[in-house]
N, C-alpha and C positions, 0 to 999 in steps of 0.2 A: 504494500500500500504506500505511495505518494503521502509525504509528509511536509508539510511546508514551514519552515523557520523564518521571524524574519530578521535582515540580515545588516547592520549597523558598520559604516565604513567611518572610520574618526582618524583624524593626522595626531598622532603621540595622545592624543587623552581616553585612549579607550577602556584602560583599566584603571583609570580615577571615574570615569562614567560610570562603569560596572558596578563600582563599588557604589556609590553615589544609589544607582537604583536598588538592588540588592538591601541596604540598609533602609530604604523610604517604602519598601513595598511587603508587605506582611510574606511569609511564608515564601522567600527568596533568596538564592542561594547562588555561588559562582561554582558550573561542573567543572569547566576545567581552564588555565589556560598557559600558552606556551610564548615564548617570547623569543624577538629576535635575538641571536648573540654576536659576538664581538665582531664576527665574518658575514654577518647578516645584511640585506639590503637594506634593510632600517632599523633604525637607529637602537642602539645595545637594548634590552632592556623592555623594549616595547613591543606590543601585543601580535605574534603572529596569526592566531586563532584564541577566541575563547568563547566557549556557550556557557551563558546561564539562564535563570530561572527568574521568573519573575510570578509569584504567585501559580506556579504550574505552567505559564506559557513559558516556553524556551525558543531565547533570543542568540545570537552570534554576534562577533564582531571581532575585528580586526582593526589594527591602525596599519593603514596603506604605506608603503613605503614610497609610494610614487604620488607627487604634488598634484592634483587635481582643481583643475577651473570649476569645479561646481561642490556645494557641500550638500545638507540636508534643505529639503524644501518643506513648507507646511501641507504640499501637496500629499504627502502621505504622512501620516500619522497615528499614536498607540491609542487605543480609543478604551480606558479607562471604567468601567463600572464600579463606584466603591458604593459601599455598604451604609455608610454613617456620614451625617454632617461631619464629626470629628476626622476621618479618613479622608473626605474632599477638601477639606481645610486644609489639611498639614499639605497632604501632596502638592497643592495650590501653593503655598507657601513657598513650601520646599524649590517645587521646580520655576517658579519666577523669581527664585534668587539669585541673580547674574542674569537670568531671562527675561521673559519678556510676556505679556499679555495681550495675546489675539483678540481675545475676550474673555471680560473681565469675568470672573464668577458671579454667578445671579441668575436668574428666575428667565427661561427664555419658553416660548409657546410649547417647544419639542420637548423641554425638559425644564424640573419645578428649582434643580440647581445645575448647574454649565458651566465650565469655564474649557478654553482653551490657551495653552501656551506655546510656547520655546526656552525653551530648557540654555542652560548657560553652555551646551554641547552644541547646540543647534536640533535638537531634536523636538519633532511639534508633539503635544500629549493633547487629548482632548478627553478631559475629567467629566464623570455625570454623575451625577444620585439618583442608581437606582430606585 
């Protein structure tokens, strides 16, 4: 069976992100990950592969060794259901820290709390209550 991951490309901050989601999202874990070393195309230290977990979904990522004209766009995004005011609060917090607010958290026709960001990585999250 076809399995789909999805798959997060970052220049050097992939396992400060890792880490970063893993501690903000309940029941989240790093499977594994491996790094480039000294003879490596990028840079010592930094992330050749690694999946983790985010609440049961399992994500991938890597830092590119090779400089890219394009980074993360809002066009795709981790689309969020938490459970409690207190869980869309922190996350909200959390990830417009260094980020940024698409839209603001609040009461919108689709949904009774909403908020959309970008994350201090570049990555767009769009948070809902359940």
């Amino acid at each position: 069976m076809q399995k789909f991951t999805t798959f997060l490309m970052f220049e050097g901050k992939a396992e400060e992100a890792i880490n970063f989601y893993t501690t903000l999202f309940k029941n989240s874990s790093i499977l594994n990950i491996t790094r480039y070393g000294k003879n490596g195309p990028g840079a010592e230290g930094t992330v050749t592969h690694a999946t983790f977990s985010l609440n049961g979904q399992e994500f991938m990522a890597i830092d590119s060794a090779v400089k890219h004209a394009f980074a993360f766009t809002p066009a795709i995004s981790i689309f969020v259901n938490c459970d409690d005011d207190n869980e869309i609060e922190q996350a909200y917090a959390a990830l417009t820290d260094g980020g940024s607010a698409m839209m603001p958290l609040g009461s919108y026709g689709f949904s009774k709390k909403f908020g959309w960001v970008s994350d201090k990585f570049g990555v767009s999250w769009q948070l809902n209550l359940a």
